[in-house]
N, CA, C and O of each residue as an XYZ file, in Angstrom:
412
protein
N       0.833     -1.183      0.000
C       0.000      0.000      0.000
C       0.877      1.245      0.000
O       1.929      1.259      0.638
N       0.450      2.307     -0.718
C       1.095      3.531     -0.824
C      -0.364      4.744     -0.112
O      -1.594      4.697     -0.120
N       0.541      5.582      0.351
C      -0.555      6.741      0.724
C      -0.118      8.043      0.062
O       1.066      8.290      0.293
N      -0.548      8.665     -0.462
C      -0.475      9.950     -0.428
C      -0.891     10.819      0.381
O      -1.767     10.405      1.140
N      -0.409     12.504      0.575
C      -0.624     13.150      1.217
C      -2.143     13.881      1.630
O      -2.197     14.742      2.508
N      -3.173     13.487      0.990
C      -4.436     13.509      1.223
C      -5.061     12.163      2.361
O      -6.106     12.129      3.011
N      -3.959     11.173      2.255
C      -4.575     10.472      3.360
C      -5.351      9.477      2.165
O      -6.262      8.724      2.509
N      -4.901      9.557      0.769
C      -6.148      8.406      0.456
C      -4.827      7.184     -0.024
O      -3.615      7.265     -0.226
N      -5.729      6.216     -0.055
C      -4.354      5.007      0.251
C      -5.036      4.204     -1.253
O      -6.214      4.120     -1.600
N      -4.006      3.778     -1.811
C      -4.102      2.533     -2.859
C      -3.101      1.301     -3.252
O      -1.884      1.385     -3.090
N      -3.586      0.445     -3.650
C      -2.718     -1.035     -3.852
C      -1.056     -0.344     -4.970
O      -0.711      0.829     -4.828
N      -0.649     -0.843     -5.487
C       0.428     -0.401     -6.032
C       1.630     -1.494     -6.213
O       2.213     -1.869     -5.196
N       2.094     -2.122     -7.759
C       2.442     -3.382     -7.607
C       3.979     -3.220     -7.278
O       4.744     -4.138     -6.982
N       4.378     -1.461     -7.421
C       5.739     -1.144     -6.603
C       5.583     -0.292     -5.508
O       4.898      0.414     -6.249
N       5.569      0.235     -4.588
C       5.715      1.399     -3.680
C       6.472      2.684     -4.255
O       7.562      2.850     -4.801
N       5.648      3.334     -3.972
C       6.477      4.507     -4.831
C       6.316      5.718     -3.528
O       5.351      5.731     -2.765
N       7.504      6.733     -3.463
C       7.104      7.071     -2.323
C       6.482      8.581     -2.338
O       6.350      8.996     -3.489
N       5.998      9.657     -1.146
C       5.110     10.677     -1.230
C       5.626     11.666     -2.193
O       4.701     12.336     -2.654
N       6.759     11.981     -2.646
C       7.135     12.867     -3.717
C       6.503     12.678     -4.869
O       5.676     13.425     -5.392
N       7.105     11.178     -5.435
C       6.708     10.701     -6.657
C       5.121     10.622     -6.283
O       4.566     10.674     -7.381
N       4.437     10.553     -5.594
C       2.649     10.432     -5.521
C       2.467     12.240     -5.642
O       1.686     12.427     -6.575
N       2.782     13.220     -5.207
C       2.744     14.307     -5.627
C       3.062     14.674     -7.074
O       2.308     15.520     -7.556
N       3.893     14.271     -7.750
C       4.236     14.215     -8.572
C       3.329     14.004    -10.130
O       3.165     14.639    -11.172
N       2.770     12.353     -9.367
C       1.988     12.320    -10.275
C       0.090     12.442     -9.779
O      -0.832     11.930    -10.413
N      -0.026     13.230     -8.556
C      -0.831     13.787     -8.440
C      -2.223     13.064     -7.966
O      -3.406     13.295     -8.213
N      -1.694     12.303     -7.350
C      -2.305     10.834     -6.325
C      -2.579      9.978     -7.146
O      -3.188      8.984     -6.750
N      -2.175     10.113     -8.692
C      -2.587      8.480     -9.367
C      -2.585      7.683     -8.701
O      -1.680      7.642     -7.868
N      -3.809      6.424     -8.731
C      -3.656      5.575     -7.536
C      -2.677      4.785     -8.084
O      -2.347      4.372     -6.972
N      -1.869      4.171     -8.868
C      -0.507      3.666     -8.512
C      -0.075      3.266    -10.085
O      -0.881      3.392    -11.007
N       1.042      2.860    -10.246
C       1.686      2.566    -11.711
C       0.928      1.623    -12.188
O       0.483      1.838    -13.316
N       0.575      0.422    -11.570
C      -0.492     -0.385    -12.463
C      -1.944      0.428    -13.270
O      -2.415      0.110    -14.362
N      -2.422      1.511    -12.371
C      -3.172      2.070    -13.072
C      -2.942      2.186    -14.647
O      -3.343      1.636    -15.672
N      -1.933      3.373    -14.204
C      -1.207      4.071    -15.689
C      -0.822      3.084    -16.602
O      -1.127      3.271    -17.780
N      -0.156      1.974    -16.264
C      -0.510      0.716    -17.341
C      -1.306      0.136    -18.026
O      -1.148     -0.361    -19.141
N      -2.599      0.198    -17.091
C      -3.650      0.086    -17.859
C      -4.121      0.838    -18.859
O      -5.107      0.454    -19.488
N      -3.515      1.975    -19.147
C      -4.056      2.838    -19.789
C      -3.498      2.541    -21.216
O      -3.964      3.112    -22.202
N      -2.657      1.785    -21.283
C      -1.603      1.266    -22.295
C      -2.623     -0.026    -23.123
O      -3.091     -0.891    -22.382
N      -2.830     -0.080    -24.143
C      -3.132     -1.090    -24.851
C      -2.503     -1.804    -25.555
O      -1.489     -1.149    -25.797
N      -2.396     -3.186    -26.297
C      -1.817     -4.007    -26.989
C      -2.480     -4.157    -28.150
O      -3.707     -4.191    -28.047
N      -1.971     -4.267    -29.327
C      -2.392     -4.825    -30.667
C      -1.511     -5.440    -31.285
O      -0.387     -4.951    -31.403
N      -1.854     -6.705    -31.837
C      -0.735     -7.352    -32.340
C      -1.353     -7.895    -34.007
O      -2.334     -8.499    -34.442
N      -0.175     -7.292    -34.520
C      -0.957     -7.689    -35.964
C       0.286     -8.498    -37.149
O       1.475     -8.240    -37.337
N      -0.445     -9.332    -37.653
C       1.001    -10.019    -38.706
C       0.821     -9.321    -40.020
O      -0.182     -8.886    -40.587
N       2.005     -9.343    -40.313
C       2.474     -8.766    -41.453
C       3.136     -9.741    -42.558
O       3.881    -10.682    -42.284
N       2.757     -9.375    -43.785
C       3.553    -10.357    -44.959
C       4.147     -9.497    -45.459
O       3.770     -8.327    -45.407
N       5.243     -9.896    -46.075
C       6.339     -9.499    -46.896
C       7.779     -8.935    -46.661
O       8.655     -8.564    -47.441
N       7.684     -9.024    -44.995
C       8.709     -8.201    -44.348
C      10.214     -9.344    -44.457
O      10.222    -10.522    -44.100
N      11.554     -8.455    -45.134
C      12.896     -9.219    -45.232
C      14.020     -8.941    -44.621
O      14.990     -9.682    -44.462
N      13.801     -7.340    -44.119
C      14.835     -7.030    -43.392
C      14.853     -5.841    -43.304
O      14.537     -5.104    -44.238
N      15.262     -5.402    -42.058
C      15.458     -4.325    -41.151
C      14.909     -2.947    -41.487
O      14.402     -2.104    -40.747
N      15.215     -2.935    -43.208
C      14.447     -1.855    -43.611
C      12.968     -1.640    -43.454
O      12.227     -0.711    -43.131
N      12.832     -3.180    -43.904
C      11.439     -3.225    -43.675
C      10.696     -3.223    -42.812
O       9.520     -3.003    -43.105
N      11.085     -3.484    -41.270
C      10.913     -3.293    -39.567
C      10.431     -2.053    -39.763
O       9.229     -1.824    -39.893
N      11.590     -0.925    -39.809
C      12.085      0.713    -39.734
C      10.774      1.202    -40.774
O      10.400      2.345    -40.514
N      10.241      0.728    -41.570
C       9.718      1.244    -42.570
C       8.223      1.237    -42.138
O       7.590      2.293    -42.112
N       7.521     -0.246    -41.717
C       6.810     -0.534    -40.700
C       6.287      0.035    -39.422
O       5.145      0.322    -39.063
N       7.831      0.142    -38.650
C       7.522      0.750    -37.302
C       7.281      2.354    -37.522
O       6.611      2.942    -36.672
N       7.853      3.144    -38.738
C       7.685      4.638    -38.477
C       6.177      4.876    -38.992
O       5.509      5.843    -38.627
N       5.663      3.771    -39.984
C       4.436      3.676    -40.628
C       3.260      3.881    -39.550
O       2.517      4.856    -39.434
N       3.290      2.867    -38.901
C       2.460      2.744    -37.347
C       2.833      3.798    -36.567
O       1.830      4.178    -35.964
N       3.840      4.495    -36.266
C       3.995      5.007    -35.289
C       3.263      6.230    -35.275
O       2.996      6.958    -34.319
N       2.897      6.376    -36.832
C       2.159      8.020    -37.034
C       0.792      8.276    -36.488
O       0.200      9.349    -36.370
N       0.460      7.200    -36.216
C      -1.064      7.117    -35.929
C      -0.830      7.575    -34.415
O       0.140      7.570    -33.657
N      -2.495      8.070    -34.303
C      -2.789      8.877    -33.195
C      -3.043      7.871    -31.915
O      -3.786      6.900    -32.054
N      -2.569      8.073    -31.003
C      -3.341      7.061    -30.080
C      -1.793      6.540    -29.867
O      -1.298      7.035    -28.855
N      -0.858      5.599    -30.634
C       0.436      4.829    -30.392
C       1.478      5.467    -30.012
O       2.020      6.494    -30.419
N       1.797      4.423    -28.818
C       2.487      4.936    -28.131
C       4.092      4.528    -28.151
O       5.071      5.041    -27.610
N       3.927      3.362    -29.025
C       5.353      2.735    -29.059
C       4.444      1.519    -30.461
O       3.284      1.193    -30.712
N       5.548      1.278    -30.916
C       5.502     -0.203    -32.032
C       6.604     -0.796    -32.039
O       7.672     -0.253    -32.324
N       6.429     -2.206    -31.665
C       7.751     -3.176    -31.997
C       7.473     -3.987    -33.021
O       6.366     -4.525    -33.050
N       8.254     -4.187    -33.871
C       8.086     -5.522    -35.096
C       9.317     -6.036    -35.179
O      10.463     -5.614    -35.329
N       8.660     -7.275    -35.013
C       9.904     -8.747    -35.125
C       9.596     -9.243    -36.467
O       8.471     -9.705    -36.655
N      10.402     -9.213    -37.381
C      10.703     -9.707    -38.389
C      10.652    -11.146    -38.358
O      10.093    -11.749    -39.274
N      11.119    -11.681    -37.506
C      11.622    -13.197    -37.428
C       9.821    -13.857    -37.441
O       9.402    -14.791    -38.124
N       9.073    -13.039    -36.494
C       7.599    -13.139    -36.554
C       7.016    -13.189    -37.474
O       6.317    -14.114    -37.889
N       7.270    -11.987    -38.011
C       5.770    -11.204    -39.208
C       4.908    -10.570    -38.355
O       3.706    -10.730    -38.569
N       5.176    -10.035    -37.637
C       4.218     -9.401    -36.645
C       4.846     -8.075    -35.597
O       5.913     -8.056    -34.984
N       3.862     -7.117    -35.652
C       4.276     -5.603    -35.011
C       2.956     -5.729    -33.744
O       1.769     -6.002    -33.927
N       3.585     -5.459    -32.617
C       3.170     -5.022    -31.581
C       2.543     -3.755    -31.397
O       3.467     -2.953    -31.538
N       1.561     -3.157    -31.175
C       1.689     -1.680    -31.262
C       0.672     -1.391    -29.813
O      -0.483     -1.687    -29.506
N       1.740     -0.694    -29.187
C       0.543     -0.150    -27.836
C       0.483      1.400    -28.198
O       1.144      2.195    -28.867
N      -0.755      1.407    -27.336
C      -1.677      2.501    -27.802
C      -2.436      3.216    -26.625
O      -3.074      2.219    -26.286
N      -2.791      4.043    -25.874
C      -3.498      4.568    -25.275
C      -4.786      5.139    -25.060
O      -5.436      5.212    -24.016
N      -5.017      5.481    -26.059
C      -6.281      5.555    -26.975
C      -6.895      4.725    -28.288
O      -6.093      4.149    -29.023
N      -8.143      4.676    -28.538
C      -8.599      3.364    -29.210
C      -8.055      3.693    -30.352
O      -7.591      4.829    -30.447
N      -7.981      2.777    -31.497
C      -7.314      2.724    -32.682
C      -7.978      2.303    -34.098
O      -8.522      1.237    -34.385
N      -7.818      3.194    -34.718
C      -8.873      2.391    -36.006
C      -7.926      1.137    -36.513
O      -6.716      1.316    -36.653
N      -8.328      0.297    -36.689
C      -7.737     -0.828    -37.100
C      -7.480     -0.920    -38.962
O      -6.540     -1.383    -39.608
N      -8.919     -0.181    -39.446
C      -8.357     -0.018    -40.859
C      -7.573      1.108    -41.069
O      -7.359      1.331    -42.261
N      -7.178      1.727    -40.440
C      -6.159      2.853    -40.552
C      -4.492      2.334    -40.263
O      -3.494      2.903    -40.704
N      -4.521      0.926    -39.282
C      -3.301      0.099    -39.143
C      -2.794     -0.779    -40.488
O      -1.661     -1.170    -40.769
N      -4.455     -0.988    -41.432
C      -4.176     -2.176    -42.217
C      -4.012     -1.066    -43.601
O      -3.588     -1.489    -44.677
N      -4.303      0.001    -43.454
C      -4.070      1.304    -44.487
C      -2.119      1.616    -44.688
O      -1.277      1.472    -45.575
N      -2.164      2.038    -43.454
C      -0.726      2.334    -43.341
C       0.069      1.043    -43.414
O       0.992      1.222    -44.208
N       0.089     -0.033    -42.974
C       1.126     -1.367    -43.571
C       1.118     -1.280    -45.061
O       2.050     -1.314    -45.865
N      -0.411     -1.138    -45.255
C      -0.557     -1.518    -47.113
C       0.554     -0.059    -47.766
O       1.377     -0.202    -48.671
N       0.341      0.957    -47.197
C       1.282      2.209    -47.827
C       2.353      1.909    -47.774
O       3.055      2.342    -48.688
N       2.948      1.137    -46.835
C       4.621      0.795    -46.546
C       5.311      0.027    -47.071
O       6.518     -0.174    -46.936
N       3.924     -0.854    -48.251
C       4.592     -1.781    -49.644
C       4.265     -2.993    -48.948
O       4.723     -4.006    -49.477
N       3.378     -3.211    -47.567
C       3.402     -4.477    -46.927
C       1.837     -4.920    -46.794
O       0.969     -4.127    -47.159
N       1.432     -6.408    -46.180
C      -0.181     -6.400    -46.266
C      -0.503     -7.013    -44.695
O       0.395     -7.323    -43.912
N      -1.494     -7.088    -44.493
C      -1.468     -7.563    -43.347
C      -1.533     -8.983    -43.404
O      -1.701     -9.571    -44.473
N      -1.422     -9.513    -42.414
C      -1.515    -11.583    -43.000
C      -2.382    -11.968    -41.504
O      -2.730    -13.126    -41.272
């Protein structure tokens, strides 16, 4: 349990202490703010190398809402978290612009 300086108390899967709770302004704790993070995982065809990751990841990254994109090549597949909801044909828009399709 963590408290902040209002006296209101919440679970918290690290302890963080009264600065950092000022800080971020009694968020009740980092798991929150994680949650706020979403996952999408989507496969990709045609991807051969690195360029094509880089080409991929800056593709996705433009979109509104993402907060980070990883793509593993070795996969065929880009990770993309997001914070806000995401049009999904706007993910399968931008792969298709980047010379790639979705699979």
């Amino acid at each position: 349990m963590i408290s902040c300086k209002d006296e209101r108390k919440f679970q918290s899967v690290e302890p963080i202490g009264h600065k950092m709770c000022q800080q971020l302004r009694c968020i009740k704790s980092i798991q929150i703010m994680e949650a706020f993070v979403m996952n999408y995982s989507v496969r990709i065809k045609g991807m051969s190398c690195q360029h094509c990751v880089m080409a991929v990841k800056k593709a996705l990254s433009s979109l509104d809402g993402v907060t980070g994109v990883e793509v593993n090549l070795d996969k065929g597949e880009a990770l993309i978290n997001h914070d806000a909801p995401i049009d999904l044909e706007d993910v399968r828009k931008q792969i298709e612009k980047s010379g790639f399709e979705v699979g």
